[in-house]
N, C-alpha and C positions, 0 to 999 in steps of 0.2 A: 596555890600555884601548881603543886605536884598534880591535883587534880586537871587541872587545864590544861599541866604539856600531856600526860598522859593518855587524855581523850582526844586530842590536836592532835598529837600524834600519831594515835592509829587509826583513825579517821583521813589522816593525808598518805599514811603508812599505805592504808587500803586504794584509797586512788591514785595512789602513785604506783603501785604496781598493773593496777590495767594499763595507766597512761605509759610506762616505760614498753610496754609489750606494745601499743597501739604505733608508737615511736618505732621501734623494732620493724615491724612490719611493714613499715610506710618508707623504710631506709630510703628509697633511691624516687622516689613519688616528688614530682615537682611540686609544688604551693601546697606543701603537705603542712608547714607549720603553718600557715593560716588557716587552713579548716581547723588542726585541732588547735591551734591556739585559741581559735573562737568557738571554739566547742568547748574550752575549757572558761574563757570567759563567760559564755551563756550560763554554763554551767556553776558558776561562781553569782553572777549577776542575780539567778534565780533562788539560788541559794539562801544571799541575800532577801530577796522577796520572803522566804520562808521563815527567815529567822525575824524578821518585822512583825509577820504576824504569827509566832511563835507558840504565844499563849493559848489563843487561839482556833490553832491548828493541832494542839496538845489536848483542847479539850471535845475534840469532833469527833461523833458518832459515839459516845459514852465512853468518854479517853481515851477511843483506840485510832482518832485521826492519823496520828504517824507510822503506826502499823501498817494500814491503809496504804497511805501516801506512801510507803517504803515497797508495799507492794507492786502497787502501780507503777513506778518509778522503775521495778526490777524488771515487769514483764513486757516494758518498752525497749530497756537491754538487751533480754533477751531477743526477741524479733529482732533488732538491727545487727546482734553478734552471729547469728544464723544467716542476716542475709547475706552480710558481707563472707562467710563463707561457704554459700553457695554461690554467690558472685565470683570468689577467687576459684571454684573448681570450673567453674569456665574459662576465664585466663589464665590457671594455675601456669600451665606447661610452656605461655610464653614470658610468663614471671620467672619461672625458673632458668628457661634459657637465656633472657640478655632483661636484666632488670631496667637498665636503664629503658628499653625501648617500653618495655612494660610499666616504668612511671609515667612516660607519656599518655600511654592508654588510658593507665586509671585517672589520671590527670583531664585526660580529654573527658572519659566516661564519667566521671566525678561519682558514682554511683556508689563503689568502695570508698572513698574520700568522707561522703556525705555520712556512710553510715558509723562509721570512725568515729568524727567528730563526733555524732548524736551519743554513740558509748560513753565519748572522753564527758562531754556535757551532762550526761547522767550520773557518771562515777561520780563528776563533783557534785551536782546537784544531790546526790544522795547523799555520800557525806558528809559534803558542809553544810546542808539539809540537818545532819543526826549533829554536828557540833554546835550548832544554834541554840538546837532541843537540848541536848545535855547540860549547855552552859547558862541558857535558861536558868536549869533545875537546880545549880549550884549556886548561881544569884537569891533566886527564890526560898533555898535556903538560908541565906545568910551564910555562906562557908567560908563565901571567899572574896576580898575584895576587889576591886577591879583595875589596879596595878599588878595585882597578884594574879588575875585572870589573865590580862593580857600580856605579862612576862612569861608565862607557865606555855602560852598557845604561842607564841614568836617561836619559842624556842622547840615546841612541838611541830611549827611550821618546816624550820630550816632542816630538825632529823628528819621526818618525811618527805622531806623532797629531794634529801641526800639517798632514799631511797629508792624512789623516782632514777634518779639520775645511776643508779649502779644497776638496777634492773635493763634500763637500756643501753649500758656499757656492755654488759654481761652477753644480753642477745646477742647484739651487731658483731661480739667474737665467732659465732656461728657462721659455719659456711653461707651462701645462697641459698644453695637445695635445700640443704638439711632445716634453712631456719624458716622456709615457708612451711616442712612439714610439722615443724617443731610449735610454732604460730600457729597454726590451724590448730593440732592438737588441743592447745593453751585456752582458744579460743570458744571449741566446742566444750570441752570441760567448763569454764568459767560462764557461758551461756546456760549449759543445766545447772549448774553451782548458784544461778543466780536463781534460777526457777524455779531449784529446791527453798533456796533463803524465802520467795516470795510465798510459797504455800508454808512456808513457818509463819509471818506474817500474820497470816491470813487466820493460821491454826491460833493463833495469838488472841486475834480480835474476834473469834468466837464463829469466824463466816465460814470457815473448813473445818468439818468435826469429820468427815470420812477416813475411815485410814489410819488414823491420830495416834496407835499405837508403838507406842519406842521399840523398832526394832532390835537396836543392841547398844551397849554402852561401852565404849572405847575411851573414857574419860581416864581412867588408870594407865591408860598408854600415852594417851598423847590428849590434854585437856585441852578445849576449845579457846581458852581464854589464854592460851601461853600466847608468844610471841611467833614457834612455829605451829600453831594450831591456829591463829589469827591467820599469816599467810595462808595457810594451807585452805583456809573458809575464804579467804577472797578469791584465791587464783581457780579453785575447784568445788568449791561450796560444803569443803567438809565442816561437819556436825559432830563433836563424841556421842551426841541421844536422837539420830534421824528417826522420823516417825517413816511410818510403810509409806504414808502418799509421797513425802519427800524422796523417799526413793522410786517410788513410783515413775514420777515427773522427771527427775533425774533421769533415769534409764531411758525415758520416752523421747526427753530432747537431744539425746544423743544419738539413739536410733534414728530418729527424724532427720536430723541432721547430715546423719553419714547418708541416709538414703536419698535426699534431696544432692545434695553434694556429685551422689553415685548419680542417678537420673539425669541432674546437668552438665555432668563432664561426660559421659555417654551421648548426649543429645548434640552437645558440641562436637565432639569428635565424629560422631555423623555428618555433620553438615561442611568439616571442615573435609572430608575427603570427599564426599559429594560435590563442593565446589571445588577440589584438585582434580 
């Protein structure tokens, strides 16, 4: 049982904080809970599909199919967490000036909405993706039985989504201004964050050897495995033993990003006094 709320819960711990920040974000955005509501059922449905063929997906490519799959999985995140904020440095500055008219926008533009949702639908998809796999392994062993599985993951459910839920209590105290700038920030962080996780992956299943080197070990400080070392790997992708590519990557997608950001609210504000 202690094994099942344990994994349930930082597994829902984890996607409950992109999904509380995604919430945040979308504050004032009309049919906002139906994109991510369905981006979180996609994301659940699929999930599903994963843990059906479990075994299977466990033993692909010489047992490193979920490595893989987690890779993949993360570098679709990333793209749609980059677009959606270079999306927002185009309408940044009429988000911040009257949000409600600015829900209508992204509302009408669905462009931000859609890529949201793809997030929310991934976050699940990845982790209840890895709770499948885990729970798997614990069946498979014979550890636990299956009243004992599913009382340990209820109650792993309900702390993680009390998580969920104070994470987007927490933003929405935030001004306006400050919580688009606050958001974007969260956001590009967590988009490298993920892109560093996916070249671990990768270093995992033997397809990334470049780089591979453990730049420094921060585990005496603050161990990856605590409870604020788990936050701090979902919201920013920290690692106590990052290899150089992982920082690599890291640094790159957030370069990328500010500069894409820079180039599209520059291009907009061109056009927007050219047609004043």
């Amino acid at each position: 049982m202690l094994g099942a709320l344990i994994i349930v819960f930082r597994e829902v711990f984890e996607a409950g904080l992109i999904i509380g920040i995604v919430l945040a974000v979308t504050g004032s955005v009309r049919h906002r809970n139906r994109w991510i509501g369905g981006g979180v059922l996609a994301g659940a449905c699929a999930a599903c599909l994963v843990a059906a063929f479990a075994g299977a997906l466990s033993r692909l490519f010489a047992g490193m199919g979920q490595e893989l799959f987690n890779a993949a999985i993360l570098g679709v995140a990333v793209l749609m967490l980059t677009w959606h904020n270079v999306w927002m440095a185009r309408h940044g500055r009429e988000m911040a000036g009257e949000m409600r008219a600015a829900g209508q926008a992204v509302a009408d533009g669905s462009k931000s909405l859609l890529a949201l949702a793809v997030v929310v639908g991934v976050a699940v998809l990845r982790e209840g993706s890895e709770v499948a796999l885990f729970l798997y392994g614990i069946v498979a062993s014979g550890g636990e039985t299956a009243f004992s599985l599913a009382a340990g993951g209820a109650i792993g459910l309900v702390l993680g989504a009390a998580v969920c839920l104070l994470t987007y209590f927490g933003l929405m105290r935030i001004p306006p201004r400050a919580l688009f700038a606050t958001t974007t920030v969260l956001i590009t962080l967590l988009a490298a964050g993920m892109a560093a996780q996916a070249v671990a992956f990768l270093e995992r299943a033997n397809w990334l050897n470049s780089l591979d080197t453990v730049a420094w070990d921060s585990g005496w400080l603050l161990p990856e495995k605590s409870i604020a070392g788990r936050a701090m790997h979902t919201l920013i992708g920290y690692t106590d033993q990052p290899t150089e590519m992982q920082l690599l990557v890291y640094v790159g997608v957030v370069l990328a990003t500010v500069l894409l950001m820079r180039l599209t609210g520059s291009e907009h504000s061109s056009r927007a006094v050219a047609v004043g």
